[in-house]
C-alpha positions as CSV (number, residue, x, y, z in Angstrom):
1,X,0.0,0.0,0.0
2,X,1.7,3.2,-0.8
3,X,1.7,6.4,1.4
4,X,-1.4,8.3,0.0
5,X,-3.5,5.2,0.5
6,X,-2.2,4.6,4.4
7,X,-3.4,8.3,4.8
8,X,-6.7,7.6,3.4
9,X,-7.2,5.0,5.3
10,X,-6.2,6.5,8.5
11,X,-9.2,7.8,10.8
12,X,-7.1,10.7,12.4
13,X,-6.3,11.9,9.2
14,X,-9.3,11.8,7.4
15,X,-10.9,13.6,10.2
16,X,-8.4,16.3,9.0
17,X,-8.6,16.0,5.2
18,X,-9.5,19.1,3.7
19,X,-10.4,20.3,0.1
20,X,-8.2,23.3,-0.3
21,X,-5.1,24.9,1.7
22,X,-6.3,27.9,2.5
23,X,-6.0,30.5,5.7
24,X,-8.2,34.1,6.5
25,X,-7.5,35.4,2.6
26,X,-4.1,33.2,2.0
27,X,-3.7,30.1,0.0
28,X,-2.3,28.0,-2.4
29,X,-3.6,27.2,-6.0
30,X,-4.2,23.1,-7.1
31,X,-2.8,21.9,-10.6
32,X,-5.1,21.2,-12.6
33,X,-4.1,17.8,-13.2
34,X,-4.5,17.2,-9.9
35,X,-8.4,17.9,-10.0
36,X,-11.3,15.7,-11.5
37,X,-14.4,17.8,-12.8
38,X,-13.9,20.7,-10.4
39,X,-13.0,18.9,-7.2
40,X,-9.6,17.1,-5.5
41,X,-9.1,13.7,-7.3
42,X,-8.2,11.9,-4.1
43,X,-6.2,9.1,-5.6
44,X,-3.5,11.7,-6.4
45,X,-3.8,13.8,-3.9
46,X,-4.3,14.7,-0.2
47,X,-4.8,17.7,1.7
48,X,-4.3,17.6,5.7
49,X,-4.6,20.2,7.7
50,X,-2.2,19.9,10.4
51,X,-2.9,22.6,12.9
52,X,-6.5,21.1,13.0
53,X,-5.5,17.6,14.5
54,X,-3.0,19.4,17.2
55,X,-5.9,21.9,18.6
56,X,-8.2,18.9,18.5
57,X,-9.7,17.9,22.1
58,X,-8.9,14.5,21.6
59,X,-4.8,14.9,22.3
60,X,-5.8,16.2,25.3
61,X,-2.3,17.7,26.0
62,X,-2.1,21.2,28.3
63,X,-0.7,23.4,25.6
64,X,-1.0,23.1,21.8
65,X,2.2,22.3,19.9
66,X,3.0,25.0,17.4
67,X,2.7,23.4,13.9
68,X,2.0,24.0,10.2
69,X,-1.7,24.7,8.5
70,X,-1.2,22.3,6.1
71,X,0.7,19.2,5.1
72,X,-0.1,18.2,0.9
73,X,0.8,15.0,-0.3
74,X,0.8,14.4,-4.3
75,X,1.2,11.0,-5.9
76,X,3.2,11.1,-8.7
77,X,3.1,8.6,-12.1
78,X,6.6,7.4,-10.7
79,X,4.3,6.1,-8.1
80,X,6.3,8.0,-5.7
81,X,5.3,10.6,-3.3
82,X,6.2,15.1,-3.5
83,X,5.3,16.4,0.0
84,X,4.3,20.3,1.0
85,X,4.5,21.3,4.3
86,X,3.2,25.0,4.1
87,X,2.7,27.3,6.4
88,X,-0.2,29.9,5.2
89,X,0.4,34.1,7.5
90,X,-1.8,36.9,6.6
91,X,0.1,39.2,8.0
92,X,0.7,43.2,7.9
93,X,4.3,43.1,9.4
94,X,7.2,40.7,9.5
95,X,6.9,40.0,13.4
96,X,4.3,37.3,12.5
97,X,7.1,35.9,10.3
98,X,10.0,35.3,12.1
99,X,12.2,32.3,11.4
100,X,12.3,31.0,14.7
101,X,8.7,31.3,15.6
102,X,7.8,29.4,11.8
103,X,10.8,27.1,12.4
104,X,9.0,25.4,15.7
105,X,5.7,24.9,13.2
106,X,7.4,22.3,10.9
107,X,9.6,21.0,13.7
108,X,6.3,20.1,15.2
109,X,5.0,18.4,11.8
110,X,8.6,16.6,11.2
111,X,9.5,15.4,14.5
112,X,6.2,14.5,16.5
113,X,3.8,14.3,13.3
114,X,6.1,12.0,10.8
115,X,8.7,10.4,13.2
116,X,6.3,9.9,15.8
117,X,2.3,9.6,16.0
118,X,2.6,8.8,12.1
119,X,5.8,7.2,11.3
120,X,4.5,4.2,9.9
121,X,2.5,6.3,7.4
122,X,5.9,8.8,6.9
123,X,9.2,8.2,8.0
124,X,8.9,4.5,7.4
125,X,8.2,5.3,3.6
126,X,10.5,7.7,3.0
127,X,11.7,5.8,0.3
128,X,8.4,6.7,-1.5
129,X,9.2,9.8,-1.5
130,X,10.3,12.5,-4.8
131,X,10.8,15.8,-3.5
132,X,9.7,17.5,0.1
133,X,9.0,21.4,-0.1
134,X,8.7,23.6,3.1
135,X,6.6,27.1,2.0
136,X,5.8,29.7,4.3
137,X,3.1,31.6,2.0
138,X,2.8,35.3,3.0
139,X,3.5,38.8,2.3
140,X,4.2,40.9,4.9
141,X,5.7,43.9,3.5
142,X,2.7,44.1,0.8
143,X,5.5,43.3,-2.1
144,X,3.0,41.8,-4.8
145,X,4.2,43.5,-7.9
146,X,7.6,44.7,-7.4
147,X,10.2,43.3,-9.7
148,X,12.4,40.7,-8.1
149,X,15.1,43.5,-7.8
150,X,12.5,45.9,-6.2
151,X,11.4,43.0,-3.7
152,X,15.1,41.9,-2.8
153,X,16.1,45.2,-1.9
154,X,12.6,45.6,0.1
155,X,13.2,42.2,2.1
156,X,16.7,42.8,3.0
157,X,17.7,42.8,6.3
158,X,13.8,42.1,7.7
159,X,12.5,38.3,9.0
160,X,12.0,37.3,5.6
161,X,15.4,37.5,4.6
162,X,16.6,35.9,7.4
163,X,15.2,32.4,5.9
164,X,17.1,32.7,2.9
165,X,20.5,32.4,5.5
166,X,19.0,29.3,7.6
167,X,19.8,25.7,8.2
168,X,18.1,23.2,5.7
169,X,16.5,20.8,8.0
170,X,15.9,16.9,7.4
171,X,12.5,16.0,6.6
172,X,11.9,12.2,6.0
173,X,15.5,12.1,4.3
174,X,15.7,15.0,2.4
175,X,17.3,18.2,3.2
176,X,15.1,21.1,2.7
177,X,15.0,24.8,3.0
178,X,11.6,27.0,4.4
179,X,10.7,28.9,1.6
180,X,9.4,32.2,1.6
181,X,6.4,32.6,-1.1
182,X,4.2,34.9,-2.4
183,X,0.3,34.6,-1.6
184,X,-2.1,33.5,-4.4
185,X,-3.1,37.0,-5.0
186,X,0.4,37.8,-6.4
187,X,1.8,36.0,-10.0
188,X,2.9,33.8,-10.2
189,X,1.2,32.0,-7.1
190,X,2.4,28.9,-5.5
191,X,0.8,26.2,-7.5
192,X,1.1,22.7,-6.1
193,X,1.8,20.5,-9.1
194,X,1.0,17.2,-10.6
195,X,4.1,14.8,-11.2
């Protein structure tokens, strides 16, 4: 049974499947390819937002871990596995953004969520795995439109720029960077994309 189908047939993570990845007016756009008449085609692809199972009543833990909105797996004609772990901040300021605040989020997702509660779904089948991409979706310094020349030189030195400089961490065997993106408002928007 490969990875997408484990989720599916998981009754935690149903309980957080989801249609879309979106947050307040911040979200991520679906291939095409990935959609059948209009709506998700489940068999190559799952949505699960993250943040939803950690506040749910049933951990019953005292505080709620810090984690990601969503995680998105796509099953690619390979028969392998890309992974999304996205973070989705409407923000008006880069104090909502900073590295080490975001940083605990997929922490969260990749040490407790894959390597722990899960890791017969994940980190045990991270050999089905293509490519894993960390996004933080957001724009706090209202930069939709600016050339990339205009938008470095507007980023530099705030909490944005900061990721660019960080550690890559290791999520189920691949070493990855978090990855500042525009929202869906801007163009191009983050797409995730069939494989």
């Amino acid at each position: 049974m490969k990875m997408i189908d484990a989720i599916r047939q998981n009754y935690d993570l149903c309980a957080i499947s989801r249609e879309c990845c979106s947050e307040n007016k911040i979200s991520v756009e679906i291939d095409v390819g990935l959609l059948n008449d209009g709506f998700l085609n489940h068999d190559k692809i799952v949505i699960l937002k993250v943040d939803a199972y950690y506040s749910s009543h049933r951990l019953r833990v005292k505080r709620t871990p810090p984690s990601i909105d969503c995680l998105v797996v796509v099953k690619c004609q390979d028969g392998k596995h890309n992974v999304f772990l996205i973070e989705l901040k409407d923000c008006s300021g880069t104090k909502d953004v900073r590295c080490g605040e975001i940083k605990k989020k997929f922490l969260t997702v990749i040490d407790d969520f894959f390597n722990n509660k899960f890791k017969q779904i994940f980190s045990d089948r991270f050999d089905e795995i293509n490519s894993v991409k960390l996004w933080v979706v957001t724009d706090p310094l209202n930069t939709s439109g600016l050339t990339d020349e205009q938008y470095e030189k507007k980023i530099k030195g705030t909490a944005i720029d900061v990721y660019f400089g960080m550690k890559p961490l290791n999520v189920l065997g691949k070493y990855c960077l978090i990855t500042p993106i525009l929202p869906r408002q801007s163009f191009p928007c983050p797409v995730i994309k069939a494989c």
